[in-house]
DSSP file (Angstrom, degrees, kcal/mol; ACC not computed):
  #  RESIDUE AA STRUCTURE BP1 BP2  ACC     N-H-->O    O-->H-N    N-H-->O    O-->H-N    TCO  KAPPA ALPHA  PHI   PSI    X-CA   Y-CA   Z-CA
    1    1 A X     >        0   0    0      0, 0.0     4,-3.0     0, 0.0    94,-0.0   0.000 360.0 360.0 360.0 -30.3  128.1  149.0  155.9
    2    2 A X  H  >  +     0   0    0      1,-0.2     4,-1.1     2,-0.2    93,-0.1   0.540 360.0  59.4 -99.8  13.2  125.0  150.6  156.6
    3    3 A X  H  > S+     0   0    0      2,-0.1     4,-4.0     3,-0.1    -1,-0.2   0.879 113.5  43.1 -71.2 -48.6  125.1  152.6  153.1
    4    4 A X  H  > S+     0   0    0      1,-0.2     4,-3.3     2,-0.2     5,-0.3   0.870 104.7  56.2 -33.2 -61.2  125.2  149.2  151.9
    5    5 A X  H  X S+     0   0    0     -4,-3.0     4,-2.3     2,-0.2    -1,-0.2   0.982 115.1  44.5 -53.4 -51.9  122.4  147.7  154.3
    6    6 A X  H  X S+     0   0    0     -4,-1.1     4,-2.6     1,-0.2     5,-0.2   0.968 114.3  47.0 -53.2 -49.2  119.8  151.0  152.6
    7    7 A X  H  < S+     0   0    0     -4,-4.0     4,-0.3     2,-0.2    -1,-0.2   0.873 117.9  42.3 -78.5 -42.6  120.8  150.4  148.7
    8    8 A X  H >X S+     0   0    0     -4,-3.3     4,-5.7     2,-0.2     3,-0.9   0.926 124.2  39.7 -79.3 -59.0  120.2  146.3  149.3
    9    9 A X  H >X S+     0   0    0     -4,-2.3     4,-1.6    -5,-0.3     3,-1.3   0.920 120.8  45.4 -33.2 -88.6  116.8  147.4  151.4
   10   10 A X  H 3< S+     0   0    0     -4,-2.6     4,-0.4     2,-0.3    -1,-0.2   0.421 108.8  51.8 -19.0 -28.2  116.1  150.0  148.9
   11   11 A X  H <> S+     0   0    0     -3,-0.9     4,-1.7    -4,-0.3    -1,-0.2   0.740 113.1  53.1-105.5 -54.0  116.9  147.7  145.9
   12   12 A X  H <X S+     0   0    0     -4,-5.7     4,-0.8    -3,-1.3    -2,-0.3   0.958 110.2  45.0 -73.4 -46.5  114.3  145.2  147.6
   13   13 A X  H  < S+     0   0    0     -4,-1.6     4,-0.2     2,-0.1    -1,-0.2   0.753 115.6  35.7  32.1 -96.7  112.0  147.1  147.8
   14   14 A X  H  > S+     0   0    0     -4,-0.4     4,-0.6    -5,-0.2     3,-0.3   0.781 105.2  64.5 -90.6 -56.7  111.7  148.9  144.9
   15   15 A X  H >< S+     0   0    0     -4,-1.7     3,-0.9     1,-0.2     4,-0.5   0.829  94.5  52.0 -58.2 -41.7  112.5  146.3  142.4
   16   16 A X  T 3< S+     0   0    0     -4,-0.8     4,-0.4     1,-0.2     3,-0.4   0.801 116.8  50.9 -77.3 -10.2  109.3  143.1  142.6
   17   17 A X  T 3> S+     0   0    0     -3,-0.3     4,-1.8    -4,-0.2    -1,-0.2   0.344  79.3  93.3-116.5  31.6  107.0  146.0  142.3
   18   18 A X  H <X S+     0   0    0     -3,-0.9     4,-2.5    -4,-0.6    -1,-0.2   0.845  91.5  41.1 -76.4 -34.6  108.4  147.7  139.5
   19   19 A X  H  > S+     0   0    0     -4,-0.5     4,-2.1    -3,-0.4     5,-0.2   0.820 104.5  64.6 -85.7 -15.2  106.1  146.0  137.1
   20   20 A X  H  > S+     0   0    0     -4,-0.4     4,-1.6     2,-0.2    -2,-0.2   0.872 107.3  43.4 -65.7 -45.4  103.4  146.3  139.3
   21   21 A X  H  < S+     0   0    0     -4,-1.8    -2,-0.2     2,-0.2    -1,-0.1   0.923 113.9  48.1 -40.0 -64.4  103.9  150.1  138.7
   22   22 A X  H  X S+     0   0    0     -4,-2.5     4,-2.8     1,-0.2     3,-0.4   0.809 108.9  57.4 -64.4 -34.8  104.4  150.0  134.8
   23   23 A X  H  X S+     0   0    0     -4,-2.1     4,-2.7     1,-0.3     5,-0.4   0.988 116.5  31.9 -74.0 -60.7  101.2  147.7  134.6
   24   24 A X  H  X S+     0   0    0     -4,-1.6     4,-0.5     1,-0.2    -1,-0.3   0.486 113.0  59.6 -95.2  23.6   98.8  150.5  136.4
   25   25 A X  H  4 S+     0   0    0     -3,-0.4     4,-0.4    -4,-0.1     3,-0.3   0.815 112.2  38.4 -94.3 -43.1  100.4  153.3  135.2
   26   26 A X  H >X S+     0   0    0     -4,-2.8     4,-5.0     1,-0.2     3,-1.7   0.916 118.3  52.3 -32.7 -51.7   99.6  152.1  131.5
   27   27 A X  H 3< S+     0   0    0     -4,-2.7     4,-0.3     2,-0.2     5,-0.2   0.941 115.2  41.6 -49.4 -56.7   96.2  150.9  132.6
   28   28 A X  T 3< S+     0   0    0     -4,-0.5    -1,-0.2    -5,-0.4    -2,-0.2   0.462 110.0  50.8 -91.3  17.8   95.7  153.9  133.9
   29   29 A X  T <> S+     0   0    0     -3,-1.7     4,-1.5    -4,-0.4    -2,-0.2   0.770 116.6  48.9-104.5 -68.1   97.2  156.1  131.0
   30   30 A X  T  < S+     0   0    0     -4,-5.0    -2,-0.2    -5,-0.3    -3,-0.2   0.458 109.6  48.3 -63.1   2.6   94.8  153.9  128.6
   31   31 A X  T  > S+     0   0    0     -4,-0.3     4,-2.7    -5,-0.2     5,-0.4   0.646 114.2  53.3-106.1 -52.0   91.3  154.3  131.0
   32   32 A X  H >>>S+     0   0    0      1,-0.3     4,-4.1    -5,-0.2     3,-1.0   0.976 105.9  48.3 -67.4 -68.1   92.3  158.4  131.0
   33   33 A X  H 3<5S+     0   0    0     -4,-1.5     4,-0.5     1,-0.2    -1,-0.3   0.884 115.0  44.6 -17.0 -54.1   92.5  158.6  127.3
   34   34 A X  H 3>5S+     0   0    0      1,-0.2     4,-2.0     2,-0.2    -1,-0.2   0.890 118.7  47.5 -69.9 -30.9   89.0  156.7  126.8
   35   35 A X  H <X5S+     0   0    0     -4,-2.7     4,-2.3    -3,-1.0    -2,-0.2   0.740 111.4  44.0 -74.1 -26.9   87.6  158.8  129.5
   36   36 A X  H  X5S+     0   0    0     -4,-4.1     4,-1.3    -5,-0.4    -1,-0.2   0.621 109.4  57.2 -91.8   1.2   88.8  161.9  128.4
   37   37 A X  H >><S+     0   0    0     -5,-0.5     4,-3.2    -4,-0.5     3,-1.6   0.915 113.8  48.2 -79.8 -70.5   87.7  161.0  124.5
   38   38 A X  H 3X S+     0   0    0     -4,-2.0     4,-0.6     1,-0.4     5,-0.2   0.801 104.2  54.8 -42.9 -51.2   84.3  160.6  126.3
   39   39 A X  H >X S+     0   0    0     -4,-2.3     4,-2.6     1,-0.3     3,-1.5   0.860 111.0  47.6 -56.2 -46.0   84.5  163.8  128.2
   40   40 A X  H <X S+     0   0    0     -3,-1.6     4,-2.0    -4,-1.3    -1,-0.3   0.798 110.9  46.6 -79.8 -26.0   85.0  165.8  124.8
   41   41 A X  H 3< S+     0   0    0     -4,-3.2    -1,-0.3     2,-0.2    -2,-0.2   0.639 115.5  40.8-119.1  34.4   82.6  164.5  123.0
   42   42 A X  H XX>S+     0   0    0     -3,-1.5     4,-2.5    -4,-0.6     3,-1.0   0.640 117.9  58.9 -98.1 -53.5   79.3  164.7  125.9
   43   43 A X  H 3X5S+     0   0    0     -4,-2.6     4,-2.9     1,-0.3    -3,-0.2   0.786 107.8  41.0 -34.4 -68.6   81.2  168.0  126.3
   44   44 A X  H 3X5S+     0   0    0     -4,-2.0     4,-2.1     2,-0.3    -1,-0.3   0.588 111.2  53.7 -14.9 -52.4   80.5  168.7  122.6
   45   45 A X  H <4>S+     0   0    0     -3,-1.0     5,-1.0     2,-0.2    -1,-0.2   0.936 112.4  42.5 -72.8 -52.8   77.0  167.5  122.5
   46   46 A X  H ><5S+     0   0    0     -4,-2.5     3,-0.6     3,-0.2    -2,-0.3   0.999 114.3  52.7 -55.0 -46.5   75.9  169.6  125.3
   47   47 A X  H 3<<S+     0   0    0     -4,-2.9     2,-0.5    -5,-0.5    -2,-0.2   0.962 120.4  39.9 -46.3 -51.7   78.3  172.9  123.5
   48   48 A X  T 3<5S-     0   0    0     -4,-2.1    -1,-0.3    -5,-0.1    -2,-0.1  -0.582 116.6-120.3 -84.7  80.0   76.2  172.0  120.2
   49   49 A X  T < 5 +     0   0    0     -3,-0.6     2,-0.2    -2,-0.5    -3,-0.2  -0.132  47.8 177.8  83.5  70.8   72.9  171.4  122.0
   50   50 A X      < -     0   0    0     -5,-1.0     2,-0.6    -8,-0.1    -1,-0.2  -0.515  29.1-115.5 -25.8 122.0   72.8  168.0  120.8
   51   51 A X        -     0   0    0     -2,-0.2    -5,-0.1    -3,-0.1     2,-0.0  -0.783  28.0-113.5 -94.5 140.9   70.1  166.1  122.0
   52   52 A X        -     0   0    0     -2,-0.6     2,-0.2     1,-0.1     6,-0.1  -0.259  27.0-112.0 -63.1 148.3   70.6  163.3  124.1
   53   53 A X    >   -     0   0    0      1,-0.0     3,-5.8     4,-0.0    -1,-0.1  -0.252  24.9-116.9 -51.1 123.5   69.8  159.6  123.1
   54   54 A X  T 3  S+     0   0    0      1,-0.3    -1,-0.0    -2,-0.2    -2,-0.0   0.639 116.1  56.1  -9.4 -78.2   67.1  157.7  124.8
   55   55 A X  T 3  S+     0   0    0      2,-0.1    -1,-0.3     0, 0.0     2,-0.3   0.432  90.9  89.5 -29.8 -28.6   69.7  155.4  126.1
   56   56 A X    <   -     0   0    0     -3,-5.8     2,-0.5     1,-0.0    -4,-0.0  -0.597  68.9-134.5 -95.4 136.5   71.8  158.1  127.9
   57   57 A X    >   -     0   0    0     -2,-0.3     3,-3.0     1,-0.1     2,-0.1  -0.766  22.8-112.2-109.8 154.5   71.3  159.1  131.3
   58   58 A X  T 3  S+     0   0    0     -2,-0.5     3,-0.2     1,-0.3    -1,-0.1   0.294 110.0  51.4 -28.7 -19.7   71.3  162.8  132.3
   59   59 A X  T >>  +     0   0    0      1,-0.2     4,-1.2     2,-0.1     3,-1.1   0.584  68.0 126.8 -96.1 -21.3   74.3  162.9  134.3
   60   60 A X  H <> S+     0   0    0     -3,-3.0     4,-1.5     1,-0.3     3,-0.4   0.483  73.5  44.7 -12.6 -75.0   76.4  161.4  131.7
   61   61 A X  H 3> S+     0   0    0      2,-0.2     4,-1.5     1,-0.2    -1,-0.3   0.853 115.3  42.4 -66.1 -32.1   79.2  164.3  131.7
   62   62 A X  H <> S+     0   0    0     -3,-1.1     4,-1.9     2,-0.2    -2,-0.2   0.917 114.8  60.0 -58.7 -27.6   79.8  165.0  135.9
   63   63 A X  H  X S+     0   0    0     -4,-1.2     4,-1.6    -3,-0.4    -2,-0.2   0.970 107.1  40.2 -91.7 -66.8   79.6  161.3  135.9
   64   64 A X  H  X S+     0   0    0     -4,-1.5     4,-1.1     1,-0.3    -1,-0.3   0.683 115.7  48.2 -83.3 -12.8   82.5  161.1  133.7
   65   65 A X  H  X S+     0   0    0     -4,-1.5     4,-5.2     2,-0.2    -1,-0.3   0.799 110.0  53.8 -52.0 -38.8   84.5  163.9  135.2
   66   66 A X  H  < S+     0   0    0     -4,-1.9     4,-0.3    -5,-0.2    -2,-0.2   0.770 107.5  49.4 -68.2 -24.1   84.0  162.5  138.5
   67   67 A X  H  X S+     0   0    0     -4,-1.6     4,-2.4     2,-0.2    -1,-0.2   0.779 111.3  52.6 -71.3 -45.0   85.4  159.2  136.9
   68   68 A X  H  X S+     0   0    0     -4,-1.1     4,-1.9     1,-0.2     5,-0.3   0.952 112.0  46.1 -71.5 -62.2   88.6  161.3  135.5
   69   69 A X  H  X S+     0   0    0     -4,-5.2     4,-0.5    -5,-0.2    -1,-0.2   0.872 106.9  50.9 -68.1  -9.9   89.2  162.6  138.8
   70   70 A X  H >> S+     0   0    0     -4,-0.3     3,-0.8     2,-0.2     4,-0.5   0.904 114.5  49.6 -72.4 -42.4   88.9  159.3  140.8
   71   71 A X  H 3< S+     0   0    0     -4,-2.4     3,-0.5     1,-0.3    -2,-0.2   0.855 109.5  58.1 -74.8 -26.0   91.7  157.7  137.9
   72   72 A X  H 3< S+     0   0    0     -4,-1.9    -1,-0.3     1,-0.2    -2,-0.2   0.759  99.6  48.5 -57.0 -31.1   93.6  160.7  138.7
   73   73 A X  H << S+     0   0    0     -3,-0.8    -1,-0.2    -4,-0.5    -2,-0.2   0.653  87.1 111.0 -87.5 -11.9   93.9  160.1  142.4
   74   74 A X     <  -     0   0    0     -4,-0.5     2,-0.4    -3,-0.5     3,-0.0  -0.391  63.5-142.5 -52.1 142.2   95.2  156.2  141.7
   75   75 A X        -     0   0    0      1,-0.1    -2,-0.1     2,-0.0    -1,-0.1  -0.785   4.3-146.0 -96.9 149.1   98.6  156.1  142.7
   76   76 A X  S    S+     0   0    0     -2,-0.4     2,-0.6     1,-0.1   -52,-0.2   0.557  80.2  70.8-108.4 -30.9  100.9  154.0  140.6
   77   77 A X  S    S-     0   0    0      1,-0.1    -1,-0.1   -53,-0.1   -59,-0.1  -0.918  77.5-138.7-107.1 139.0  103.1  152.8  143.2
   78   78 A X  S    S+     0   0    0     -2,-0.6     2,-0.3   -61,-0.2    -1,-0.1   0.312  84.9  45.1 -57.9  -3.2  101.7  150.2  145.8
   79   79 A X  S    S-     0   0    0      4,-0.0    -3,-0.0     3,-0.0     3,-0.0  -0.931  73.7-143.5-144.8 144.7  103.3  151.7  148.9
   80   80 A X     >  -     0   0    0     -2,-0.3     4,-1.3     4,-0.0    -2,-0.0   0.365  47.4 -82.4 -82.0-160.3  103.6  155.7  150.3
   81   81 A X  H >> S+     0   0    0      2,-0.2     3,-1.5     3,-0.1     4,-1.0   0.974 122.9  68.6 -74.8 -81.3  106.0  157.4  151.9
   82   82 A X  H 3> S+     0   0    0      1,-0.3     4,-2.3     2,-0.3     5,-0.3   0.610 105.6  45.7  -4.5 -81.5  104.8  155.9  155.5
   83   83 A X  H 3>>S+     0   0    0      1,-0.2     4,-3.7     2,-0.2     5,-0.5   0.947 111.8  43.6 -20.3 -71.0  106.0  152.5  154.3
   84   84 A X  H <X5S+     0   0    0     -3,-1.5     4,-1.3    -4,-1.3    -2,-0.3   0.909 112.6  53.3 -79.6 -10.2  108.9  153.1  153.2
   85   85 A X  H  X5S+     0   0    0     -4,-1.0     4,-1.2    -3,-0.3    -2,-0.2   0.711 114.3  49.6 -58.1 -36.9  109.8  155.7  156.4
   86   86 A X  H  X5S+     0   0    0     -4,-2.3     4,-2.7    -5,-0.3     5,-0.3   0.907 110.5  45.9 -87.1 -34.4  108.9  152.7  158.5
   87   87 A X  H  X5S+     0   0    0     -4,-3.7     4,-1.6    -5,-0.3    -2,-0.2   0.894 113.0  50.3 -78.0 -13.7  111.1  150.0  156.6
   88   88 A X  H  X<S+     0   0    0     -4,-1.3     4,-4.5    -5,-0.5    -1,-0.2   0.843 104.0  55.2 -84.4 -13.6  114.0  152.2  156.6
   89   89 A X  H  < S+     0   0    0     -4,-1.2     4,-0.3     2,-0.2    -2,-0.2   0.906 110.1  54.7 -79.7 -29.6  113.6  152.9  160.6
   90   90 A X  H >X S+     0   0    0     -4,-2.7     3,-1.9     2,-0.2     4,-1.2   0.972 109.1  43.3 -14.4 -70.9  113.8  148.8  160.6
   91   91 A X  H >X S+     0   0    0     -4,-1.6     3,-1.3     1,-0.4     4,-1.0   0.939 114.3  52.5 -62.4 -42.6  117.0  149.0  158.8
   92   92 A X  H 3X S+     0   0    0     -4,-4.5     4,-0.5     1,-0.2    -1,-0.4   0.355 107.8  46.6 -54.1  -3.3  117.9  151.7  161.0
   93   93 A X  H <4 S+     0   0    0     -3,-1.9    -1,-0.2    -4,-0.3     4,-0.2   0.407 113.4  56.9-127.6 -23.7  117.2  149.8  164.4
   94   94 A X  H <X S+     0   0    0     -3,-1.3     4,-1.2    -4,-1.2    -2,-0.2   0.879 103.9  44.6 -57.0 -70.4  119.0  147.0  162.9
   95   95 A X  H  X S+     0   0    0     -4,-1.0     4,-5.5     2,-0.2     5,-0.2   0.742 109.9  58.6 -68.3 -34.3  122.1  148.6  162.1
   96   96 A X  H  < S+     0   0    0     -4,-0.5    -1,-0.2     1,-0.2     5,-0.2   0.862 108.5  51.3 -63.3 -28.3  122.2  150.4  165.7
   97   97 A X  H >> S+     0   0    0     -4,-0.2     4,-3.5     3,-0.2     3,-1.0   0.960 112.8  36.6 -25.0 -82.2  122.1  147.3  166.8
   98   98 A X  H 3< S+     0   0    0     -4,-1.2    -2,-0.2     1,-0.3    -3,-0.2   0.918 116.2  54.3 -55.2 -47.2  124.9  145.9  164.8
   99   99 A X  T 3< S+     0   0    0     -4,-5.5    -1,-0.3     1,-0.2     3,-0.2   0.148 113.6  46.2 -92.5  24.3  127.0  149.3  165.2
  100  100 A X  T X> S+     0   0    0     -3,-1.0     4,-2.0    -5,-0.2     3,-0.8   0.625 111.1  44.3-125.9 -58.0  126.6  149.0  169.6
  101  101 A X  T 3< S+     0   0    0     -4,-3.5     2,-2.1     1,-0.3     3,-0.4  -0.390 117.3  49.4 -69.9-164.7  127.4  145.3  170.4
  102  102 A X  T 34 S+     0   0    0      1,-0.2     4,-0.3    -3,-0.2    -1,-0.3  -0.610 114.9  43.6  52.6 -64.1  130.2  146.2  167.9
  103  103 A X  T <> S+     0   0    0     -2,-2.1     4,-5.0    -3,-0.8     5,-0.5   0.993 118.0  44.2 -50.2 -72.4  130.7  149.4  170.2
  104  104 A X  H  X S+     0   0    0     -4,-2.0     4,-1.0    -3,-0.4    -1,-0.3   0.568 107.8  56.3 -52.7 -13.2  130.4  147.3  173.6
  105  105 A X  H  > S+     0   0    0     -5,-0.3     4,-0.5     2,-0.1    -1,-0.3   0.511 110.2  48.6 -86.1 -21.8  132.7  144.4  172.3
  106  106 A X  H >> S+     0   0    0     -4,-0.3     4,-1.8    -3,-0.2     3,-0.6   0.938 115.2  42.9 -83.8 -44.8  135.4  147.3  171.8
  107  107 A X  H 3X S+     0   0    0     -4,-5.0     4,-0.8     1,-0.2    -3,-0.2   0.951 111.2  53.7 -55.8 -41.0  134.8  149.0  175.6
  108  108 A X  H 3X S+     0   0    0     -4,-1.0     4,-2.5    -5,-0.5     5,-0.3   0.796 107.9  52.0 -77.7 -12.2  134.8  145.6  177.0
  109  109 A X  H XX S+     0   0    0     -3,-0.6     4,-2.7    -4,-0.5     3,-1.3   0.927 115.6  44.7 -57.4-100.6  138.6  145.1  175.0
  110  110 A X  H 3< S+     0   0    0     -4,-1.8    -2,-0.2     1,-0.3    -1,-0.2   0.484 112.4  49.3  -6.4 -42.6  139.6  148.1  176.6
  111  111 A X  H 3< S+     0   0    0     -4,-0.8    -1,-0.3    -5,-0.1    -2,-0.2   0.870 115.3  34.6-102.5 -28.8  138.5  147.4  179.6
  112  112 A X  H <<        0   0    0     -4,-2.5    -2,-0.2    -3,-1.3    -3,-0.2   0.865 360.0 360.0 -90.1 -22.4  139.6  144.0  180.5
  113  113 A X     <        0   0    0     -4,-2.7    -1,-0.2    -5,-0.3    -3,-0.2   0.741 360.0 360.0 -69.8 360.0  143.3  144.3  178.5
């Protein structure tokens, strides 16, 4: 029963936020791409000693590394380890529950037949 109780848990879980996953790991598949387009070709303009355009300001490639590594640190699923270690000590706290008055209903058999 308490394999049961985890895969249900587990199942809930896991399952409303599964598009919630697919949504910012595309989003964030489709930000890296544009960003990294960018990076190659300020990369490029500095390699060729390009000059920059009025319009651009000087920082314009750390800017955009610093932007690739911040989308790099997004996580794609909405809850850690922590979470889920606390909702399975729930389940767990649950089922000890269930599996003791269970216990104590059997001793108390025992003891008064």
């Amino acid at each position: 029963f308490p394999i049961v109780m985890f895969g249900v848990a587990l199942v809930a879980l896991v399952s409303p936020t599964l598009g919630v996953r697919r949504n910012v790991a595309r989003t964030k598949a489709a930000e890296q791409e544009r960003v990294g387009e960018a990076i190659r070709r300020a990369r490029n303009d500095r390699l060729d000693g390009a000059v920059r355009s009025p319009g651009t300001p000087p920082g314009t490639l750390a800017d955009l590394v610093q932007y690739d590594a911040y989308l790099r640190s997004i996580r794609e699923w909405p809850f850690d380890f922590s979470m889920v270690s606390k909702s399975l000590l729930f389940i767990l706290l649950g089922c000890g529950s269930w599996i003791g008055g269970a216990l104590a209903e059997r001793l108390l058999g025992l003891l008064l037949d």
